[in-house]
LUMLO-267040 format. One line per field, with one value per atom (N, C-alpha, C): x, y, z; atom name; residue in one letter. Coordinates in Angstrom, 3 decimals. Example, Ala and Ser with C-alpha at 12.3 -4.5 7.8 and 13.67 -1.06 7.14 Angstrom:
2
x: 13.190  12.300  13.200  12.850  13.670  12.900
y: -5.690  -4.500  -3.300  -2.250  -1.060  0.030
z: 7.800  7.800  7.800  7.080  7.140  7.870
atom: N  CA  C  N  CA  C
type: A  A  A  S  S  S
This chain:
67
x: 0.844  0.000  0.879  0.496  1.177  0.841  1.936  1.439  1.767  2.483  2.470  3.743  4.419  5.687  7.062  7.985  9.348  10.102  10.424  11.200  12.535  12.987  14.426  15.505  16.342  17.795  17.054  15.611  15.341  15.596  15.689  16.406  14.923  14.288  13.849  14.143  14.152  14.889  14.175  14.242  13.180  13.995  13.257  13.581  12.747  13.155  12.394  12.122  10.893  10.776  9.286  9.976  8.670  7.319  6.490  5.174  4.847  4.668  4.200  4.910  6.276  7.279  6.811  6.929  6.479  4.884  4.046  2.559  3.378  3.808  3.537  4.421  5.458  6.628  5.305  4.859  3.897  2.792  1.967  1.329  2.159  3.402  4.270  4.732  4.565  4.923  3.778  2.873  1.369  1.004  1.529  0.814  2.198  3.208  4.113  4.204  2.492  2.754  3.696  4.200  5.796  5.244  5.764  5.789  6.671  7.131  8.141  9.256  8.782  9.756  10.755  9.628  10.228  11.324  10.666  11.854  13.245  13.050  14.015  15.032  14.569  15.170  15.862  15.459  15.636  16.854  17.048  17.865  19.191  18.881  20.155  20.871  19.771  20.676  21.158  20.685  22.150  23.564  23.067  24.244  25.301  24.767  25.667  26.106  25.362  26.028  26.939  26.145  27.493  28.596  28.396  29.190  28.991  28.165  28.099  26.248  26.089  24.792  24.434  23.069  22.591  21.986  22.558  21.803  23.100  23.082  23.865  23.580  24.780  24.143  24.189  23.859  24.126  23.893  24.966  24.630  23.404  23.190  21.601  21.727  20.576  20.601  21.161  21.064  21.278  19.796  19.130  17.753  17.460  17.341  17.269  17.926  19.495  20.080  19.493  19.219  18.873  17.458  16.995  15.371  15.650
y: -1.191  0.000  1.240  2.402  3.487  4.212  5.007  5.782  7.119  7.468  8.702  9.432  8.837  9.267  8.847  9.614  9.397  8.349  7.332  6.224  6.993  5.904  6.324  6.185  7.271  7.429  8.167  8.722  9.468  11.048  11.623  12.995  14.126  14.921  15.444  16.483  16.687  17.981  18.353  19.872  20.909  21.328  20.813  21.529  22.795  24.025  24.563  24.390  24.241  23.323  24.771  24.426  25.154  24.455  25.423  24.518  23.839  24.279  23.576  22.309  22.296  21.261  19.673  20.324  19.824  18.921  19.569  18.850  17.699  18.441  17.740  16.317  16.381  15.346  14.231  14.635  14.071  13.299  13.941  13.054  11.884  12.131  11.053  10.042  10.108  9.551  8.643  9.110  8.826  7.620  7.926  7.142  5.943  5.537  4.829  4.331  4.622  4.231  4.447  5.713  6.250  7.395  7.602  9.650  10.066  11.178  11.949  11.151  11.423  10.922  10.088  9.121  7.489  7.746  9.235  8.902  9.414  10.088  10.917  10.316  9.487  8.552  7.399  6.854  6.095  6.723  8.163  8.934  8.708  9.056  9.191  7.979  7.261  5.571  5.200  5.384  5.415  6.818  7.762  8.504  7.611  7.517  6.595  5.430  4.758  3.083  3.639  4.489  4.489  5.900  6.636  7.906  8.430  8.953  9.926  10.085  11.229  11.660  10.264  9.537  8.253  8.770  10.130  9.820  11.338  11.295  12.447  13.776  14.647  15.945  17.059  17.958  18.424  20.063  20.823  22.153  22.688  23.633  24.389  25.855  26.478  27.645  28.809  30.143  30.781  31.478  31.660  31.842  30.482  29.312  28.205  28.398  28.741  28.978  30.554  31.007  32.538  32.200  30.842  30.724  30.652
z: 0.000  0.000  0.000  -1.215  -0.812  0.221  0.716  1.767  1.408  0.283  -0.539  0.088  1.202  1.591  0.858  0.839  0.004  0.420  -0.659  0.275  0.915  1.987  2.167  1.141  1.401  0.821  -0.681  -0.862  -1.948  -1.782  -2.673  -3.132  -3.586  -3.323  -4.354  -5.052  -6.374  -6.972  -7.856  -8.289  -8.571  -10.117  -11.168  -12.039  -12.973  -13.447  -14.224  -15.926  -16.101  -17.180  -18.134  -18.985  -20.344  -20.017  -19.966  -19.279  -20.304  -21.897  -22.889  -23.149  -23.035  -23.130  -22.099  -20.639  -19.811  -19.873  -20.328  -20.623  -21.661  -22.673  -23.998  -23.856  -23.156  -22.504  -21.613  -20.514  -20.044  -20.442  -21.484  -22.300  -23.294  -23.859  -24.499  -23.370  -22.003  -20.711  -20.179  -20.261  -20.100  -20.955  -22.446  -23.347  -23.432  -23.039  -22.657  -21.392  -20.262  -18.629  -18.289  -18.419  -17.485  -17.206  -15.553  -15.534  -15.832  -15.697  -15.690  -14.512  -13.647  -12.079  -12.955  -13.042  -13.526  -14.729  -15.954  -16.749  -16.179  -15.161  -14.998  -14.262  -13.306  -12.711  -13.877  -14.956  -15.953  -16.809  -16.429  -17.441  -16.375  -15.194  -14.288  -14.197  -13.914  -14.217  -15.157  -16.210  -17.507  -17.492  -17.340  -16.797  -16.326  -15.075  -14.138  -14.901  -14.974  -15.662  -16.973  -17.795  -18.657  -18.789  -17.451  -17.142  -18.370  -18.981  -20.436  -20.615  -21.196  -21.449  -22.435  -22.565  -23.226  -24.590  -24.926  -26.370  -26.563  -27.986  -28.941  -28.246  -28.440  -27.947  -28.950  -29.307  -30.515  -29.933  -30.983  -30.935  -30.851  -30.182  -30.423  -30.624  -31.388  -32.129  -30.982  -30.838  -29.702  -29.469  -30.136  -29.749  -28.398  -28.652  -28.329  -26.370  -26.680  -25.578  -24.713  -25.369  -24.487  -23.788  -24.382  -23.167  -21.870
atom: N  CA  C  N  CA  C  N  CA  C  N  CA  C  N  CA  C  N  CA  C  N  CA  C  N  CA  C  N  CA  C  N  CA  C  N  CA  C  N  CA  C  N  CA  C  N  CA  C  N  CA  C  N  CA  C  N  CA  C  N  CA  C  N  CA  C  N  CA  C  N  CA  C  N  CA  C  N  CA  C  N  CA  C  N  CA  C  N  CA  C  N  CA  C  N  CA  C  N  CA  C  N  CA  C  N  CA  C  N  CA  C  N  CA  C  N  CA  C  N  CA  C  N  CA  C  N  CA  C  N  CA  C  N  CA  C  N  CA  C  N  CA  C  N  CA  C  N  CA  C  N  CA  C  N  CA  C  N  CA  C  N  CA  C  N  CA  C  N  CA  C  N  CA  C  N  CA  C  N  CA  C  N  CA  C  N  CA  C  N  CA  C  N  CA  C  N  CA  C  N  CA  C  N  CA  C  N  CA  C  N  CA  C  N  CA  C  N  CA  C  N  CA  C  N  CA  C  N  CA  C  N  CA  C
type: X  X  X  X  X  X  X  X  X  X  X  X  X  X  X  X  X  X  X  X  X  X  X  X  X  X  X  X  X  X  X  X  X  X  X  X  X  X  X  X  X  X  X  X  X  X  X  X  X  X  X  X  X  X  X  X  X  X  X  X  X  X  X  X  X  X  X  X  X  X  X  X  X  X  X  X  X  X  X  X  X  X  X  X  X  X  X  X  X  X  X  X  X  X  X  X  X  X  X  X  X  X  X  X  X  X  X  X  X  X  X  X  X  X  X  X  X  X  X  X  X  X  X  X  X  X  X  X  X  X  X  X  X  X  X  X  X  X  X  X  X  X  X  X  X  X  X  X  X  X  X  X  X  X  X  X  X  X  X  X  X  X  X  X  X  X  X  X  X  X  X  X  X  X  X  X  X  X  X  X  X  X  X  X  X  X  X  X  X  X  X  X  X  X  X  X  X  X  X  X  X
């Protein structure tokens, strides 16, 4: 049974996110039974296991960077 409390040895951290980005990420999360939490947690654990960002990183415009 949940009890809606944080397990032990969990972290929580606050990111600021594009609200439109954010929905639209969520519904692609939704429709794959994942939240966000879960991917995010899913992202850090490959970090870790393979010490490097898990997908290509590529330049971005400077419009892009000045958001």
């Amino acid at each position: 049974m949940k009890t809606g409390r944080p397990k032990k040895n969990t972290s929580a951290t606050t990111v600021r996110i594009d609200f439109e980005l954010k929905k639209e990420a969520e519904a692609i999360c939704d429709e794959m039974g994942l939240t966000l939490s879960t991917v995010y947690v899913m992202l850090l654990k490959a970090i870790v296991r393979n010490r490097a960002i898990p997908f290509k990183l590529v330049e971005v415009s400077e419009q892009i960077k000045q958001d």
